[in-house]
C-alpha positions as CSV (number, residue, x, y, z in Angstrom):
1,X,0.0,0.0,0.0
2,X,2.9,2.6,1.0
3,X,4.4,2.0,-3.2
4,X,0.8,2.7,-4.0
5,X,1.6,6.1,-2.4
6,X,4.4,7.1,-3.9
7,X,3.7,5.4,-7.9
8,X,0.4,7.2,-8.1
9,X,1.8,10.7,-7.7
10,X,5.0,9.4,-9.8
11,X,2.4,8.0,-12.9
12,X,0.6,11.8,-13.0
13,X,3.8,13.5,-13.1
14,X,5.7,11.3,-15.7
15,X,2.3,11.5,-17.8
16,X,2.3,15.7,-17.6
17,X,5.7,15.8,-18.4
18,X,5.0,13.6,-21.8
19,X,2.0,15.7,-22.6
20,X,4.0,18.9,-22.4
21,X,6.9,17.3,-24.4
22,X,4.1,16.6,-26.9
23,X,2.7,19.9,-26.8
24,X,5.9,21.5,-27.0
25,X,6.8,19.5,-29.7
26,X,3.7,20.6,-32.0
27,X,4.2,24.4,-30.9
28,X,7.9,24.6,-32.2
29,X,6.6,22.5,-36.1
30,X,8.2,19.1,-35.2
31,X,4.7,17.8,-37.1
32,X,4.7,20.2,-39.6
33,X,6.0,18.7,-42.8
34,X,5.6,14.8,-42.3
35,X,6.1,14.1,-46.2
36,X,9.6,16.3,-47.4
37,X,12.0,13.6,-45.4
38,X,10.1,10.8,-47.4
39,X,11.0,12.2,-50.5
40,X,14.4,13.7,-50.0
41,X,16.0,10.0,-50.4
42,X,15.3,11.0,-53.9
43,X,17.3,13.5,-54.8
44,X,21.0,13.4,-55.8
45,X,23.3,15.6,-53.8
46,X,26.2,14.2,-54.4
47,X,27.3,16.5,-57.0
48,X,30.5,17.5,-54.9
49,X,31.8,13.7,-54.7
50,X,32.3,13.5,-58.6
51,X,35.5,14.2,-59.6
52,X,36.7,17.6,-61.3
53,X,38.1,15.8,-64.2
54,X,34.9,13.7,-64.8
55,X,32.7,16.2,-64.5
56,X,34.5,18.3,-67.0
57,X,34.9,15.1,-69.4
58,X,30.9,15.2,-69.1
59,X,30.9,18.5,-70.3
60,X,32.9,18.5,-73.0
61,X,31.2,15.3,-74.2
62,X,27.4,16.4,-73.4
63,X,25.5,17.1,-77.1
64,X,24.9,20.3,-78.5
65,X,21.8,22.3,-77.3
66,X,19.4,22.3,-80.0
67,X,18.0,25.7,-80.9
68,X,14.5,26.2,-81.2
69,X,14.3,28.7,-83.7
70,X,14.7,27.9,-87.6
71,X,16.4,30.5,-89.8
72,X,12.6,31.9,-90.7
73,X,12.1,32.9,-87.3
74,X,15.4,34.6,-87.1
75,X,14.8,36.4,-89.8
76,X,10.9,37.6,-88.6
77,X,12.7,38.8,-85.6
């Protein structure tokens, strides 16, 4: 009976201080945006690990950009 006395009082506080740390929590946007870590596995950020002289190979060996105007509409310009 006396452990009853002293885990009662212990349950209520540990159980307030979890409902402040939740409330907390959703005041400071911890639940804001539940989807943007899903998808940022995604995306490729490791541009900075290639290697200067591969990335300048893929430069020089990318094709051409094609130009979207003919020599008509140069010339109506």
């Amino acid at each position: 009976m006396n452990s009853m006395l002293l885990l009662i009082p212990l349950g209520i506080i540990l159980a307030g201080g979890a409902m402040w740390a939740f409330f907390w929590s959703v005041n400071n946007g911890q639940f804001d945006d539940l989807d943007s870590p899903a998808h940022s596995i995604l995306f490729d950020d490791d541009g900075d690990m290639i290697p200067e002289e591969s990335r300048i190979k893929a430069e020089k060996t990318a094709p051409p950009e094609e130009d979207s105007h003919t020599d008509q509409d140069r010339k109506n310009d």
